[in-house]
C-alpha positions, -999 to 999 in steps of 0.1 A, spaced: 53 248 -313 59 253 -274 20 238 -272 29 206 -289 62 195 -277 42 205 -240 18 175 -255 42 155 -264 59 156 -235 29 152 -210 21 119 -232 56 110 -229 56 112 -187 23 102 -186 12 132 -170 -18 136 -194 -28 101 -200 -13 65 -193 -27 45 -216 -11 69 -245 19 68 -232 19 27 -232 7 30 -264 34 55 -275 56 29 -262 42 1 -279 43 18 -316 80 21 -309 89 -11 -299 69 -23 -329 84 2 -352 119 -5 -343 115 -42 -342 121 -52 -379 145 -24 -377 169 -48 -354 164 -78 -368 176 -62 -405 206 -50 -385 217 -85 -375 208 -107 -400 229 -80 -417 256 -96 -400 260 -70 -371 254 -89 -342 245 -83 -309 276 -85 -290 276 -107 -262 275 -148 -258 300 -162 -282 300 -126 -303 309 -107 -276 332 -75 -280 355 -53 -258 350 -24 -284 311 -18 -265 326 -10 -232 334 -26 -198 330 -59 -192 305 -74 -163 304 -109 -151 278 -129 -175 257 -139 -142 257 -105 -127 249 -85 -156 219 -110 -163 205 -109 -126 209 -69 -128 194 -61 -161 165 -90 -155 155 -77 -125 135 -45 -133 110 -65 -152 101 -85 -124 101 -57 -96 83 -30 -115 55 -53 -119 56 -63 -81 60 -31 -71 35 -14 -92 13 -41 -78 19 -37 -43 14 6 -44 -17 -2 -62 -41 29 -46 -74 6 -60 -78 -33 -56 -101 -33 -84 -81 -59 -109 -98 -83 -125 -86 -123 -125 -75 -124 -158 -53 -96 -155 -40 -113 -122 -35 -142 -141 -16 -127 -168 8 -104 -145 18 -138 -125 28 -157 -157 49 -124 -167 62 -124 -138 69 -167 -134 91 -159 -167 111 -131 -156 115 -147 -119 129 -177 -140 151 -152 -158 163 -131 -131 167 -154 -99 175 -185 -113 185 -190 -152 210 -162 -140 228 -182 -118 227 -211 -137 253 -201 -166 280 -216 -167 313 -202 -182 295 -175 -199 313 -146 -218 314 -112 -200 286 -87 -209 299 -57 -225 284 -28 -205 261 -4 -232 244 -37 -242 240 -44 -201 224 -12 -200 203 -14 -229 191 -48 -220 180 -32 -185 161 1 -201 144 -24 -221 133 -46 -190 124 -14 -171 104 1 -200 85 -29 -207 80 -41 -175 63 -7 -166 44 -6 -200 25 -40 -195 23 -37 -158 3 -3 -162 -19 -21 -190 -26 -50 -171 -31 -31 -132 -45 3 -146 -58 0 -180 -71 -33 -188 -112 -40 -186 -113 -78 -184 -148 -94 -181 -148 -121 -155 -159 -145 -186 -127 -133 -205 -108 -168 -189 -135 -187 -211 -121 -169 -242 -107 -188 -270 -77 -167 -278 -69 -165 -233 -70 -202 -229 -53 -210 -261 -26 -180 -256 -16 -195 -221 -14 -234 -238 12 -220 -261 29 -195 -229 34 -228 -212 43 -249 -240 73 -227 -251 85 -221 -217 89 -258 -217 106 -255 -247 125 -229 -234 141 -242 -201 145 -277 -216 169 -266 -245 185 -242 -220 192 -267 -195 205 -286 -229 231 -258 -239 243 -257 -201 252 -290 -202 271 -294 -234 300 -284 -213 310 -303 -183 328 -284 -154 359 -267 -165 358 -272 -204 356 -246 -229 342 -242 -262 316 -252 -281 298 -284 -293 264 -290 -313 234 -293 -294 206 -319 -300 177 -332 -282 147 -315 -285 140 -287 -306 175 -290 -317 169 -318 -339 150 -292 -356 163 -256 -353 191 -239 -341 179 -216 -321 156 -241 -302 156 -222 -271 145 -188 -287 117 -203 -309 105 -213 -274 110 -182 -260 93 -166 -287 64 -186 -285 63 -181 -248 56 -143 -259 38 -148 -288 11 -170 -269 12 -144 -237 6 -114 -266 -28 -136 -278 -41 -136 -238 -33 -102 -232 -52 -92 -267 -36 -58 -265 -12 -35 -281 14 -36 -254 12 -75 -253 10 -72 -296 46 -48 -291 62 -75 -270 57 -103 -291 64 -84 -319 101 -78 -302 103 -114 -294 98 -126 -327 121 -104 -345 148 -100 -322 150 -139 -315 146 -151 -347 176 -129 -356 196 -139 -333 187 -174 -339 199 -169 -378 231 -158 -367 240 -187 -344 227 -209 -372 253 -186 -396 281 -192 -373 275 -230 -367 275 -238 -403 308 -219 -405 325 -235 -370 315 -270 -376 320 -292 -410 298 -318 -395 269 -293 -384 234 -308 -396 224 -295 -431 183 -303 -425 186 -286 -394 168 -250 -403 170 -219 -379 143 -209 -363 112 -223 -372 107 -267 -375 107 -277 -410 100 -241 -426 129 -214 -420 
C-alpha cells in the first residue's frame, strides 16, 4: 500500500511526472464541475454578490478580496514564464499564455477596482476562489510552457483561429455587460435595477455567457485536457450561477422580462 500512496503522491507533487499531475488536476476539475453546478441550481448558492452570508466567515472588502484572489492566476503564469530554464516555446503557446493572461490582468488590476458598492467577500469563499486561481493558473501555465508540442503551422489550424474569434468575441461580451451592471447604480445609490442592453435583452446572466465563451473558445485553441477542464468549469459554474440570478430576478421584480431566458439567447 506504502508503494502506491508513494505514487500517488509523487504524481500529486509532480515529482514523478508534470504532465500527470496537470492531468490529475484536470480530471478533478472536470469531475467536480457538474458536481457544483447541481449544488446551486439546487438553490445553495455561492455566497457572495447579492447572496452573500456572514455565516462563511470574515468579511473582506469586495475590491480587495477580488484583486487578492485574482492575482495568482496572472503571476504564476508570469512567473513560471520568466524562471523558464529553456526558451524553447513555441508561438502558439506564446500566443495562448498572453490571452490567459490579458483576461486575468483585466480581472485582477482593473475589473477589481472598478466595483462599485460591492457586498463584502466572506472569507472561505476568498480563499477558495484564490486556491482555484493558483491551481489553475499553475496547471495551464505548465501545459502551455512545459508540456505543449505546438507545430509552428498550428496558428493555421481551424479549431486555433476559430477558438481565439470566439475568446475575443466573449470578452467583448464580457466587459460590455460588466461595464452595464456597474452603471445601473449611480454614485451613492443602493440596490438593484434590471439590466438591458446587450446580451441582457437576451439572458440574464449576459456577462457570464460571455465569460464562458471567453473559456470555452480559449479551451478549442488550447485543444488539451487542461484547456477542456477549464471550460468545462466555466460552463458549469457560470451557467449556475447565471440560473440563480435569473431565479432571484423573477422573484425581486414583478416587471422582470418573461422572454428573457438565462443563460443561453433564445434556448435556456
Amino acid at each position: 500500500m506504502s508503494g502506491y500512496l508513494r505514487i500517488f503522491y509523487n504524481v500529486l507533487t509532480g515529482a514523478e511526472d508534470p504532465k500527470k499531475q496537470i492531468d490529475l488536476m484536470a480530471g478533478v476539475l472536470i469531475g467536480v464541475s457538474p458536481i457544483i453546478h447541481l449544488i446551486i441550481v439546487s438553490g445553495i448558492n455561492a455566497p457572495y454578490g447579492r447572496y452573500t452570508s456572514s455565516s462563511w466567515g470574515l468579511p473582506i472588502n469586495s475590491k480587495l478580496a477580488w484583486f487578492l484572489q485574482e492575482l495568482p492566476a496572472f503571476l504564476i503564469p508570469v512567473f513560471s514564464y520568466l524562471t523558464m530554464t529553456s526558451s524553447n516555446v513555441s508561438t502558439p503557446a506564446l500566443i495562448l499564455l498572453s490571452v490567459f493572461l490579458l483576461h486575468y490582468f483585466n480581472r485582477t488590476f482593473i475589473y477589481s477596482q472598478k466595483i462599485r458598492g460591492g457586498k463584502p467577500t466572506p472569507i472561505l469563499i476568498f480563499f477558495m476562489a484564490m486556491f482555484f486561481c493558483v491551481c489553475n493558473g499553475y496547471m495551464q501555465s505548465v501545459f502551455l510552457l512545459q508540456i505543449s508540442n505546438y507545430r509552428e503551422e498550428y496558428l493555421f489550424e481551424w479549431n486555433f483561429v476559430v477558438g481565439l474569434v470566439l475568446f475575443f468575441f466573449g470578452m467583448y461580451i464580457n466587459l460590455k455587460c460588466d461595464s452595464i451592471l456597474r452603471n445601473l447604480r449611480k454614485e451613492g445609490e443602493k440596490g438593484y435595477k434590471i439590466p438591458t442592453g446587450n446580451l441582457f435583452n437576451y439572458v440574464t446572466g449576459g456577462n457570464l455567457f460571455g465569460e464562458s465563451l471567453e473559456w470555452c473558445g480559449w479551451g478549442l485553441a488550447c485543444w488539451s485536457i487542461q484547456g477542456f477542464a477549464f471550460a468545462t468549469f466555466a460552463v458549469m459554474y457560470l451557467s449556475a450561477r447565471s440560473y440563480s440570478h435569473h431565479v432571484w430576478y423573477l422573484k425581486k421584480f414583478d416587471n422582470y422580462p418573461k422572454e428573457r431566458k438565462v443563460f443561453i439567447p433564445y434556448i435556456a
